[in-house]
VORO-204392 format. One record per residue (C-alpha): residue number from 1; y, z, x; chain. Coordinates in Angstrom, 3 decimals. Example, Ala and Ser with C-alpha at 12.3 -4.5 7.8 and 13.67 -1.06 7.14 Angstrom:
BEGIN
ATOM zalo       yy       zz       xx gulum
ATOM    1   -4.500    7.800   12.300     A
ATOM    2   -1.060    7.140   13.670     A
***
This chain:
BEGIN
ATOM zalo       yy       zz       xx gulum
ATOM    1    0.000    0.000    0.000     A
ATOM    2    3.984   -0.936    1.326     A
ATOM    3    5.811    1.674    1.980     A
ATOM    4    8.084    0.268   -0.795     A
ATOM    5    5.680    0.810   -3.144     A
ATOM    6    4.782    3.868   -1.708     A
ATOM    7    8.053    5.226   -2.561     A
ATOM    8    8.307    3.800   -5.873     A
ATOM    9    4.902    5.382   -6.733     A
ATOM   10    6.706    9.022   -5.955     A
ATOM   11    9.570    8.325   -7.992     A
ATOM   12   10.021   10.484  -11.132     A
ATOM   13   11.384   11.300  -14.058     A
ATOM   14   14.500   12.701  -12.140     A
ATOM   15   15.095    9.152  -10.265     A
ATOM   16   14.680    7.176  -13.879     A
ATOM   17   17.465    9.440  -15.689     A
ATOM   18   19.746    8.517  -12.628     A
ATOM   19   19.301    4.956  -12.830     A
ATOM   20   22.067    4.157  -15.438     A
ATOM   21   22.031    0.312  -15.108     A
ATOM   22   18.098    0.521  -15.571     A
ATOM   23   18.259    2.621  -18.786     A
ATOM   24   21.117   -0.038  -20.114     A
ATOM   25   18.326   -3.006  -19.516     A
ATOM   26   15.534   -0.982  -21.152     A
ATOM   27   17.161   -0.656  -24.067     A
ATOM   28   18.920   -3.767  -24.154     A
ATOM   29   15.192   -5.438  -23.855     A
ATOM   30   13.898   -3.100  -26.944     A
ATOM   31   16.659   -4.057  -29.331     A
ATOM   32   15.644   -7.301  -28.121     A
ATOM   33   12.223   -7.054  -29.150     A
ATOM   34   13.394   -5.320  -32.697     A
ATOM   35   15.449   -8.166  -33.630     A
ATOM   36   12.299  -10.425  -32.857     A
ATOM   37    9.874   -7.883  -34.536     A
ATOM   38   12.437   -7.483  -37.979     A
ATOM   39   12.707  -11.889  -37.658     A
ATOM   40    8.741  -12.290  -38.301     A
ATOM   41    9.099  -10.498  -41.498     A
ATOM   42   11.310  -12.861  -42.999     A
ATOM   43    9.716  -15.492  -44.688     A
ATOM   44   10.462  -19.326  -45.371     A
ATOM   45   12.666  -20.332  -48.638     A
ATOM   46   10.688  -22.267  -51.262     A
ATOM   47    7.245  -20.828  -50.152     A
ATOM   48    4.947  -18.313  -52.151     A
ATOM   49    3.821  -15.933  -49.526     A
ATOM   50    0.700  -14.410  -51.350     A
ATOM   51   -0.388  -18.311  -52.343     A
ATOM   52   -0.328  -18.858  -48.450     A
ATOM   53   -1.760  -15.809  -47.320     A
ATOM   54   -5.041  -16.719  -49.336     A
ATOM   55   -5.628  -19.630  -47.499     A
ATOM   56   -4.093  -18.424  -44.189     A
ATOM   57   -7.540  -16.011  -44.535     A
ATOM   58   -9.692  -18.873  -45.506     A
ATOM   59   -8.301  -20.393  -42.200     A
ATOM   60   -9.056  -17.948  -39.446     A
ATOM   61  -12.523  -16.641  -40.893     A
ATOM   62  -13.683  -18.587  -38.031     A
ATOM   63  -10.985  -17.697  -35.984     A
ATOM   64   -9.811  -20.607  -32.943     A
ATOM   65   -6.579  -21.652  -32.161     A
ATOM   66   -5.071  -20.638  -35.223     A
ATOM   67   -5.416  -17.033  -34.770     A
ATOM   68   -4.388  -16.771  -31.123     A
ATOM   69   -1.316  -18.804  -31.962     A
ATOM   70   -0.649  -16.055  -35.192     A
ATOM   71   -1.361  -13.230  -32.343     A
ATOM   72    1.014  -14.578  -30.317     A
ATOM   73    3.494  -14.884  -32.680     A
ATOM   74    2.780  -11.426  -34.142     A
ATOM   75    1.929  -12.083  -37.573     A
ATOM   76    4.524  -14.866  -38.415     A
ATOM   77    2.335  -17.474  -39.307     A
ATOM   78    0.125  -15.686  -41.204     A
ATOM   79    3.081  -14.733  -43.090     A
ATOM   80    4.780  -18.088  -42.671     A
ATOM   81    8.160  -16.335  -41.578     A
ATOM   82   11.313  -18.359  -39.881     A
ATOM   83    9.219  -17.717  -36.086     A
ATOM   84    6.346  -19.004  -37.212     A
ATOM   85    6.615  -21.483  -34.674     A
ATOM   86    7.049  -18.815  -32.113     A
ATOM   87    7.739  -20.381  -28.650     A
ATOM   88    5.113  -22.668  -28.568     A
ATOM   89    7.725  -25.873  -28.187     A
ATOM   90    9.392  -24.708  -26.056     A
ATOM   91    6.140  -23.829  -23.494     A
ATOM   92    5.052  -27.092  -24.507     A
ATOM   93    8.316  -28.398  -23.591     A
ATOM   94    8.122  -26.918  -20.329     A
ATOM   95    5.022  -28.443  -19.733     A
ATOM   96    5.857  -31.677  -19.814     A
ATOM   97    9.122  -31.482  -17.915     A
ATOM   98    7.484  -29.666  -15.138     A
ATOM   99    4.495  -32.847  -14.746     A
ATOM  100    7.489  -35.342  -15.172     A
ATOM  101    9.168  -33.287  -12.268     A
ATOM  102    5.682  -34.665  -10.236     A
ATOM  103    5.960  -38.073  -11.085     A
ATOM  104    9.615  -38.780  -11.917     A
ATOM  105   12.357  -39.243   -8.748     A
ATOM  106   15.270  -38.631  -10.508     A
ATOM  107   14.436  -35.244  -11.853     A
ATOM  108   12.475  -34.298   -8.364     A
ATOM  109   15.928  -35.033   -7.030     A
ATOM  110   17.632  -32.562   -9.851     A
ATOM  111   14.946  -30.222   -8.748     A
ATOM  112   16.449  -30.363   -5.001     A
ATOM  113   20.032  -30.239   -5.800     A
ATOM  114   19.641  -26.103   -6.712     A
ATOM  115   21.616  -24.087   -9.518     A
ATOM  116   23.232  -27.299  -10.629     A
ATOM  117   20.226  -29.669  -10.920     A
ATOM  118   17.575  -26.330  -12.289     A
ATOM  119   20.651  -25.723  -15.192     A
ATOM  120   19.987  -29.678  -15.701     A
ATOM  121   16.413  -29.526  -16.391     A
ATOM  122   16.878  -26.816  -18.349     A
ATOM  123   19.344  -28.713  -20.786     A
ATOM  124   16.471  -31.724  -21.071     A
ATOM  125   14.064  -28.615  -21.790     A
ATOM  126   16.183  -27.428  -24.552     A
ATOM  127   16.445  -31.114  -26.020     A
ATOM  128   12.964  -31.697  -25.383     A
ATOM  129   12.284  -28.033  -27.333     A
ATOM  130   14.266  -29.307  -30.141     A
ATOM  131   12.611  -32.406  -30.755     A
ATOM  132    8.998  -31.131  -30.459     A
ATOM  133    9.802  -28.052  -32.645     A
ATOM  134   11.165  -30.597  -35.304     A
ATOM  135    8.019  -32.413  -35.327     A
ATOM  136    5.476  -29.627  -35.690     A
ATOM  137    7.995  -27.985  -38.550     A
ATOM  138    7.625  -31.286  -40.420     A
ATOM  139    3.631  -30.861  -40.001     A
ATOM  140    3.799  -27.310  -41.144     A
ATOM  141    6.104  -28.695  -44.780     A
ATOM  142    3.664  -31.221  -45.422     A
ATOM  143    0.587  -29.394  -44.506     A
ATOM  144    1.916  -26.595  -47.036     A
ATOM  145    3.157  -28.682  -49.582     A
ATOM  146   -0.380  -29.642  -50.400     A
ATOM  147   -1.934  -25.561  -50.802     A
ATOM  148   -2.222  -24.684  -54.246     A
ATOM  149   -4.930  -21.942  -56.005     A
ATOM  150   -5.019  -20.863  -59.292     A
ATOM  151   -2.376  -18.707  -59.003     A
ATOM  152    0.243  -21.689  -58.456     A
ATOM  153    1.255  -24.083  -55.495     A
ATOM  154    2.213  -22.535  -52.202     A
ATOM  155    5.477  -24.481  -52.566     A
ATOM  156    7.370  -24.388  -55.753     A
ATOM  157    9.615  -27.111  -54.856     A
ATOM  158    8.023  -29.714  -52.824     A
ATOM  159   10.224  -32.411  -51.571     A
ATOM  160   12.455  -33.741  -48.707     A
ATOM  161   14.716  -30.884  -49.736     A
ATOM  162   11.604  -28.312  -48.807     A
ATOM  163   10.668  -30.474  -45.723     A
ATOM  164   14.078  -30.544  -44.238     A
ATOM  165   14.829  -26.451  -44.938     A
ATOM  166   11.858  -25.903  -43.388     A
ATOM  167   12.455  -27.706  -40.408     A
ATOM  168   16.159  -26.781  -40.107     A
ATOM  169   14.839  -23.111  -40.716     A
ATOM  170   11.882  -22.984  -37.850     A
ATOM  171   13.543  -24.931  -35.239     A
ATOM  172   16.453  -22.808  -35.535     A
ATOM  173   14.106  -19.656  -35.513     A
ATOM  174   12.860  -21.161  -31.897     A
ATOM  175   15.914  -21.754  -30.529     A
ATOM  176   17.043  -18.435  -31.095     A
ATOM  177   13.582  -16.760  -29.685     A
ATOM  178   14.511  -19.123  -26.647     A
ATOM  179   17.865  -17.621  -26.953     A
ATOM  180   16.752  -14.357  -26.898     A
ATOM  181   14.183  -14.325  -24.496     A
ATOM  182   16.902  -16.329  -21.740     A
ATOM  183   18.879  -12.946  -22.473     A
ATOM  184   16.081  -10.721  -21.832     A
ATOM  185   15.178  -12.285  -18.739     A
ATOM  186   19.481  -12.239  -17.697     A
ATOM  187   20.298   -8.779  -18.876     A
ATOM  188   17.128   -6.876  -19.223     A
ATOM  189   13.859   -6.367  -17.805     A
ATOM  190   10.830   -8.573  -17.258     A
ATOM  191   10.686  -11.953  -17.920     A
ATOM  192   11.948  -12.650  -21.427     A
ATOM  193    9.452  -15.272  -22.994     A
ATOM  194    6.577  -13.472  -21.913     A
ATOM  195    7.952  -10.469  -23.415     A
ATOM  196    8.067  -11.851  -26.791     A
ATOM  197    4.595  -13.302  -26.606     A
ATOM  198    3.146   -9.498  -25.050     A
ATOM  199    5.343   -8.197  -28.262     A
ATOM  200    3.767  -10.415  -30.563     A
ATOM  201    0.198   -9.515  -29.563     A
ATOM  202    0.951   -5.782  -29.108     A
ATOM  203    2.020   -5.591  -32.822     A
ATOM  204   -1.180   -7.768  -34.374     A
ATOM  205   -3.363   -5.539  -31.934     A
ATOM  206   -4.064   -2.336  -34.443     A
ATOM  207   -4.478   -4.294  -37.450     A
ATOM  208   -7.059   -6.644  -35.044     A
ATOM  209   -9.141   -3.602  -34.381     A
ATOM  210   -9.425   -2.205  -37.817     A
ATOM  211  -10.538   -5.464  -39.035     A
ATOM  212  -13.647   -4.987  -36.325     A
ATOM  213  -14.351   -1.578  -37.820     A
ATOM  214  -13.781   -3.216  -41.042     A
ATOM  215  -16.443   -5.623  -40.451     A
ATOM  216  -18.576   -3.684  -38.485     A
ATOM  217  -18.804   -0.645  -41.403     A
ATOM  218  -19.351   -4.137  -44.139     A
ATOM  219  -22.240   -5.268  -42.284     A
ATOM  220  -23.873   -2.181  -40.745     A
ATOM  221  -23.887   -3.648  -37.090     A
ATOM  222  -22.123   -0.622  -35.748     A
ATOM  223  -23.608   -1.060  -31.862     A
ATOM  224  -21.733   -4.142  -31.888     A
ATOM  225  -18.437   -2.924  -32.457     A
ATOM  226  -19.263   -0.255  -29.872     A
ATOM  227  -20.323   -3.471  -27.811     A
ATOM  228  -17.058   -4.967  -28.268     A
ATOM  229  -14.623   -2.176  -27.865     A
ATOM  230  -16.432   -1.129  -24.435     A
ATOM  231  -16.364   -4.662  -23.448     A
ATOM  232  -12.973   -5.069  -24.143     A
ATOM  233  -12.011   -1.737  -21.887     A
ATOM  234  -14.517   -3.197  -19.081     A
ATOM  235  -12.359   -6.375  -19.170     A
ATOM  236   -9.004   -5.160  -19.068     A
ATOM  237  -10.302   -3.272  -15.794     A
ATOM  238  -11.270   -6.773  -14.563     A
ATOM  239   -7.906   -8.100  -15.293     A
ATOM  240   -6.203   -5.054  -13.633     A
ATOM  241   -8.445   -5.323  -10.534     A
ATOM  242   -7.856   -9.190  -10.454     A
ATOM  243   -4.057   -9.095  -10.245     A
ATOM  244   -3.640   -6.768   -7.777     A
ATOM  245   -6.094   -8.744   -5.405     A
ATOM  246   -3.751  -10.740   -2.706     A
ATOM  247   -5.329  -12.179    0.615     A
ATOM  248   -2.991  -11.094    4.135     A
ATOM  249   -1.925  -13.786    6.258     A
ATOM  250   -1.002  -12.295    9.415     A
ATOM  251    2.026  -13.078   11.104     A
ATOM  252    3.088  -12.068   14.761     A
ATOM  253    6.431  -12.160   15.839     A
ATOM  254    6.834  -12.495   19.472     A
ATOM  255    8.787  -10.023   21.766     A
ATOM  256   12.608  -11.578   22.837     A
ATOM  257   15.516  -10.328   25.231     A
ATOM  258   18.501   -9.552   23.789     A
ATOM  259   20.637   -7.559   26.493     A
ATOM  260   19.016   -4.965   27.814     A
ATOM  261   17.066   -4.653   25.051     A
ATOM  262   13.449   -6.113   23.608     A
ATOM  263   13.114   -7.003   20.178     A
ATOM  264   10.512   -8.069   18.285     A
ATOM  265    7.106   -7.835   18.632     A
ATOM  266    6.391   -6.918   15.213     A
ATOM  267    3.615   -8.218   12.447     A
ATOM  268    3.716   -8.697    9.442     A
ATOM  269    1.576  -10.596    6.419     A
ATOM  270    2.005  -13.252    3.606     A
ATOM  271    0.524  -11.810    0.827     A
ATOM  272   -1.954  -14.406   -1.056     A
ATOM  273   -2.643  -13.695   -4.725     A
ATOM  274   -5.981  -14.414   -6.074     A
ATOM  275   -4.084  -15.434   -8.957     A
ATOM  276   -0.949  -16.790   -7.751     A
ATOM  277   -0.183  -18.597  -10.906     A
ATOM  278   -0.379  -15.542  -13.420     A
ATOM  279   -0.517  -15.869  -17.245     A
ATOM  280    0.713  -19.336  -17.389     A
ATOM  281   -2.282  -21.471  -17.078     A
ATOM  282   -3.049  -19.655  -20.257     A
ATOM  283   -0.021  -19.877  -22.185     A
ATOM  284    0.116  -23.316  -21.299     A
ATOM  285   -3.589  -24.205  -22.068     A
ATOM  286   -3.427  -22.489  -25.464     A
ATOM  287   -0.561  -24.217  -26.291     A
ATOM  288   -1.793  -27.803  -25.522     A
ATOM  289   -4.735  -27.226  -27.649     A
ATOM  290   -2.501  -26.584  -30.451     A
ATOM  291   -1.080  -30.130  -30.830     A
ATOM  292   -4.377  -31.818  -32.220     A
ATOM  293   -4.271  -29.406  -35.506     A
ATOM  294    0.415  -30.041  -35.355     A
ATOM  295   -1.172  -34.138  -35.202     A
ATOM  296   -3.507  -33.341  -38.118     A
ATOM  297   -1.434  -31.534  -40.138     A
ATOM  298    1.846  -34.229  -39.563     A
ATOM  299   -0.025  -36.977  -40.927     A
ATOM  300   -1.014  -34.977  -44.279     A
ATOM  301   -4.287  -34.993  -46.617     A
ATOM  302   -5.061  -38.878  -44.679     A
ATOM  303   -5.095  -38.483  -41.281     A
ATOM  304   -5.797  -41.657  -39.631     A
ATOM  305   -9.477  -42.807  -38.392     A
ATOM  306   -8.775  -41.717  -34.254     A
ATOM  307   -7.726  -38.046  -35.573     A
ATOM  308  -10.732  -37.824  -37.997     A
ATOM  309  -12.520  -39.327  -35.256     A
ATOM  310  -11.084  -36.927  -32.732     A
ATOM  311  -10.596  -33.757  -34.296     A
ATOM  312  -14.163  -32.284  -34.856     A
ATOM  313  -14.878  -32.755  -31.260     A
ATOM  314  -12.029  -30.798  -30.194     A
ATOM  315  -12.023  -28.206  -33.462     A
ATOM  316  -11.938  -24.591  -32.820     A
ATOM  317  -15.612  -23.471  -31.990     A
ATOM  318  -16.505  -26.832  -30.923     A
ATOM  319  -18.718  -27.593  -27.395     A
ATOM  320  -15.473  -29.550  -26.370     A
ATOM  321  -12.853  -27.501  -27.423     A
ATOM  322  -14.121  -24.788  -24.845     A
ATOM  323  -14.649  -27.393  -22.155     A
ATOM  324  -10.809  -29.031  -23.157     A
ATOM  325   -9.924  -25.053  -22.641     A
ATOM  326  -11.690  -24.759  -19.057     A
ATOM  327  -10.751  -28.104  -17.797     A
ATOM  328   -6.421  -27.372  -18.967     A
ATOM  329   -6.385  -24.027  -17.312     A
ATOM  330   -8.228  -25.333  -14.128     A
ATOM  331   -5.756  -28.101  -13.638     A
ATOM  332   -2.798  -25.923  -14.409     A
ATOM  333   -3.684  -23.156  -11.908     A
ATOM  334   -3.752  -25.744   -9.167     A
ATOM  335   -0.449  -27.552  -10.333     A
ATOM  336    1.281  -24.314  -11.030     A
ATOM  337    0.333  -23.024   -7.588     A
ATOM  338    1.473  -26.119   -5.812     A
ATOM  339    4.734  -26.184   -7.638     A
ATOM  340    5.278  -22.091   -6.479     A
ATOM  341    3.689  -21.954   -2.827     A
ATOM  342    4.312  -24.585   -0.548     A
ATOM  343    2.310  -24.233    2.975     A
ATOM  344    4.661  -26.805    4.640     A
ATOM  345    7.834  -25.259    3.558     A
ATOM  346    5.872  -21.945    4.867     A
ATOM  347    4.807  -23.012    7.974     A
ATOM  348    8.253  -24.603    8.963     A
ATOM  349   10.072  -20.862    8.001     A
ATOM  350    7.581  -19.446   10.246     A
ATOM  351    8.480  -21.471   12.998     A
ATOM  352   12.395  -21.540   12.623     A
ATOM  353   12.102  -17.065   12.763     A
ATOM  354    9.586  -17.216   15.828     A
ATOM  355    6.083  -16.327   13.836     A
ATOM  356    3.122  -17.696   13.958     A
ATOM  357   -0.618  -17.060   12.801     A
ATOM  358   -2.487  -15.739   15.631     A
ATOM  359   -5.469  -17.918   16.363     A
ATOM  360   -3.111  -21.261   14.965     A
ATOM  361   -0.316  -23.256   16.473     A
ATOM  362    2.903  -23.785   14.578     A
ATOM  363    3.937  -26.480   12.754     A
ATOM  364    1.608  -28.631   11.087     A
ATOM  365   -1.384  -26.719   12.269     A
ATOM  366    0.114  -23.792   10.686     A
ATOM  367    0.762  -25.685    7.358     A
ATOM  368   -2.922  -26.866    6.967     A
ATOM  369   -4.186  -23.848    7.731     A
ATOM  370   -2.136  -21.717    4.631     A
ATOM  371   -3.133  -24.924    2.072     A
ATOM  372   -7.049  -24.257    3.330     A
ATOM  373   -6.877  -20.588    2.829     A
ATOM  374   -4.871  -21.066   -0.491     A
ATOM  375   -7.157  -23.947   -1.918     A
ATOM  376  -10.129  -21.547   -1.964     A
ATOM  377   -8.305  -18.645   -3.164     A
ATOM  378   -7.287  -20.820   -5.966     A
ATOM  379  -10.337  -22.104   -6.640     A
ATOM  380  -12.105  -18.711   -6.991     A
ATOM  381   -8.565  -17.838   -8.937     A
ATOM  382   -9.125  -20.606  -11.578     A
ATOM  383  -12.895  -19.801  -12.132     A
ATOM  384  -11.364  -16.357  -12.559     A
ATOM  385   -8.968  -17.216  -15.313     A
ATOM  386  -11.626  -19.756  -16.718     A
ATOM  387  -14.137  -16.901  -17.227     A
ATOM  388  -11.604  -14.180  -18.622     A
ATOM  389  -10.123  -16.647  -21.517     A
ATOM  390  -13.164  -19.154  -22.703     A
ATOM  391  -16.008  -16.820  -22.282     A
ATOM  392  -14.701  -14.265  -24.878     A
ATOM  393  -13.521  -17.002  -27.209     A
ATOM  394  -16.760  -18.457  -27.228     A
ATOM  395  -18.493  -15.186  -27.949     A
ATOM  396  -15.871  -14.540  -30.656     A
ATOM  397  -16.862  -17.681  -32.196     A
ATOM  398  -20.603  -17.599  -32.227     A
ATOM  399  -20.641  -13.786  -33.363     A
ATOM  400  -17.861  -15.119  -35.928     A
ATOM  401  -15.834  -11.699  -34.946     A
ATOM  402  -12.208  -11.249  -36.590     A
ATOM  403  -10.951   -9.820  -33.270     A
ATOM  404   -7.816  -11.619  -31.228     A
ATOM  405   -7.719   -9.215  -28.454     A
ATOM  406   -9.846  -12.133  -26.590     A
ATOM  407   -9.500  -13.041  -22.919     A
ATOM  408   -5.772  -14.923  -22.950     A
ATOM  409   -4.762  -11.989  -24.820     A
ATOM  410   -5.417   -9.644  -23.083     A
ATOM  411   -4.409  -11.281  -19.994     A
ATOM  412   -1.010  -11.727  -20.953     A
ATOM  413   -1.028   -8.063  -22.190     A
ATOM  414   -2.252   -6.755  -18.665     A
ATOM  415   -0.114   -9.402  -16.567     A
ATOM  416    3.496   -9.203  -18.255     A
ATOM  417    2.569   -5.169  -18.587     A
ATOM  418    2.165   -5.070  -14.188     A
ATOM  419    5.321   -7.626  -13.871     A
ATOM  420    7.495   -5.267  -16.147     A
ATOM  421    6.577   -2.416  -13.606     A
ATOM  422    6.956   -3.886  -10.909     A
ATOM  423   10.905   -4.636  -12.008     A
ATOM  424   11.222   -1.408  -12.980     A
ATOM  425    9.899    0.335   -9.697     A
ATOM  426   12.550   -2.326   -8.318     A
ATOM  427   15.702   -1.121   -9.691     A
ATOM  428   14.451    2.181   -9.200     A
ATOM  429   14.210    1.331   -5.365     A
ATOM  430   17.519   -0.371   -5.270     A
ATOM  431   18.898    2.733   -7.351     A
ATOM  432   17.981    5.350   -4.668     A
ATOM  433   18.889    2.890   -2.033     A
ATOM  434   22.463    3.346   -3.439     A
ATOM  435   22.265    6.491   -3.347     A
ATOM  436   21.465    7.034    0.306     A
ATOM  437   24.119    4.661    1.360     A
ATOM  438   26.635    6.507   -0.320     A
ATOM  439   25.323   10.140    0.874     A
ATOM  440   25.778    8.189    4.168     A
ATOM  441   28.898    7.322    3.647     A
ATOM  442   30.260   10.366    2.384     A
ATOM  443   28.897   12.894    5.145     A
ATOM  444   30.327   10.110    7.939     A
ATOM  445   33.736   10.713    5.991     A
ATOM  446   33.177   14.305    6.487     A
ATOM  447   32.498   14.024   10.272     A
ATOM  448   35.613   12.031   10.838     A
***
């Protein structure tokens, strides 16, 4: 352990109610998160709630993609409130502008440019956000428009009326979750969409559990539910143990004269995560396997023949829906790696400071030798991920268990959980860091 983190580990109680700027971001972040929590209870105009809460039950029996996506929103879809939509666009949005950032020179060459060129991107983001959130409101209208029991329609006014106030109403819900998360991430703590997606899940969390014991005390099968609760606790101490896991890369720096003086001499290490690229392989995955069922539900009760054709193949439960699953978080651990860590950029720091990696010449040398060490850790990072977030959906789906706290949820509980910490233990550092500097100060003053 650093000596940092050493430190931070000691802090208590006495060092939080110091830390005045800290306390301001905490609660900044929860009224934050109470704004987004009171939004999900708010529901559409024009749509009967109870109609659509009937089938929204018929829907996730099964459970898939439908439930994780109401998890992460905390309940808004299945109560078809103005965030139903959640931030789903705007990851997917993401998504794509970070792969056109790989194949497109102009926005590489915004990527270079710094503050000016990432502020940029972000604007396409936003546009892109807007666009894609449009489309999958207009899926949602006419996907709705169509419910109806014998109770009455889901929608007592369908129309282009309904259609566009539903639209205007959940792309304006995004943007502001957008909104709000950029403000949590500016003036709070932790990062702010990851927040709101560890809020949503938090919330659905109790009511996920009683429907376990719900369904365990219907059908008798109470050693399952055990089964499931301890294997739940087991993974979560996976996930813990995962995260923390980081491969050293020694570094030496070499002795110099400076006067009469030697400096240097020291070593040091680059710390290599096992899972370098965190919960977003995840969020991105799960949010990519969403689009098939926005497709299916744009183009209404006829769908054309490649959707029909496509869309059992991919459906939730489905042998290629949980190889689709494996094969997007794969490829987006390696491309989300690549875009965070590069070994040449690394390798040429090294050398402009003076270290090196004992054993490995500088330069190039240097370079391959970080991309070797990183490819397998990545690999073995991937499987990782792979196994935490498909194996429990797929058990999920053949015991046909009403349970979201699966793999990717729990990840992202776990991951944006240690991240929050670790900003907190930072302004705590920085906090009494203050503090000595001005005890320092002040006794100098004294002296003089």
């Amino acid at each position: 352990m650093a000596a940092s983190d050493r430190m931070a580990v000691n802090m208590g109680w006495s060092a939080f109610s110091k830390a005045d700027d800290l306390k301001k971001r905490l609660w900044f972040t929860i009224g934050c998160l109470i704004v987004y929590r009171l939004g999900t209870y708010i529901p559409l105009p024009g749509i009967d709630t109870e109609v659509f809460a009937q089938f929204f039950q018929q829907f996730t029996q099964s459970g898939g993609m439908i439930s994780l996506l109401n998890a992460f929103a905390g309940g808004a879809v299945e109560r078809m409130s103005i965030f139903a939509l959640n931030l789903m666009p705007y990851i997917s949005a993401a998504i794509i502008m970070q792969l056109m950032q790989a194949v497109s020179p102009r926005l590489e060459a915004l990527k270079k440019e710094g503050e000016a060129g990432r502020k940029k991107i972000n604007q396409y983001t936003r546009y892109l956000t807007v666009l894609l959130a449009a489309l999958q409101a207009y899926g949602i209208a006419v996907s709705v428009e169509g419910l109806s029991t014998a109770n009455g329609p889901a929608v007592e006014n369908p129309g282009m009326f309904f259609r566009a106030s539903v639209v205007i109403t959940l792309v304006g819900g995004t943007l502001l979750l957008m909104w709000i998360g950029e403000q949590i991430t500016a003036r709070g703590i932790g990062n702010g969409i990851s927040l709101l997606i560890f809020a949503g899940i938090v919330a659905t969390a109790p009511l996920s559990i009683a429907q376990l014991l719900d369904q365990g005390r219907d059908s008798g099968n109470y050693l399952l539910v055990i089964g499931v609760l301890a294997s739940t606790v087991l993974l979560i101490g996976v996930i813990v143990y995962a995260e923390l896991a980081f491969r050293r890369i020694i570094v030496q720096y070499p002795k110099r004269q400076q006067g009469n003086k030697m400096t240097g001499g020291e070593s040091s290490h680059i710390p290599l995560k096992l899972n370098t690229a965190g919960v977003i392989p995840a969020i991105f995955a799960s949010s990519l396997l969403f689009i098939p069922q926005t497709i299916t539900n744009f183009s209404g009760n006829q769908p054309p023949e490649w959707v029909q054709f496509i869309a059992p193949l991919i459906g939730s439960g489905s042998v290629g829906f949980f190889l689709l699953f494996a094969a997007l978080i794969g490829f987006f651990t390696f491309f989300y790696v690549a875009i965070v860590f590069n070994p040449a950029e690394t390798a040429d720091n090294l050398r402009k400071y003076g270290g090196f990696v004992p054993g490995i010449r500088p330069g190039k040398p240097t370079a391959d030798y970080l991309d070797f060490v990183l490819t397998r850790i990545t690999v073995v990072g991937a499987i990782y991920l792979i196994v935490v977030c498909v194996v429990p959906e797929i058990m999920r789906s053949r015991l046909g268990l009403a349970y979201t706290l699966g793999g990717t949820s729990l990840l992202i509980m776990v991951s944006v959980t240690i991240d929050t910490m670790r900003q907190v233990q930072g302004h705590l550092l920085a906090h009494q860091y203050e503090g000595l500097i001005k005890k320092s100060r002040l006794r100098g003053g004294k002296r003089k």
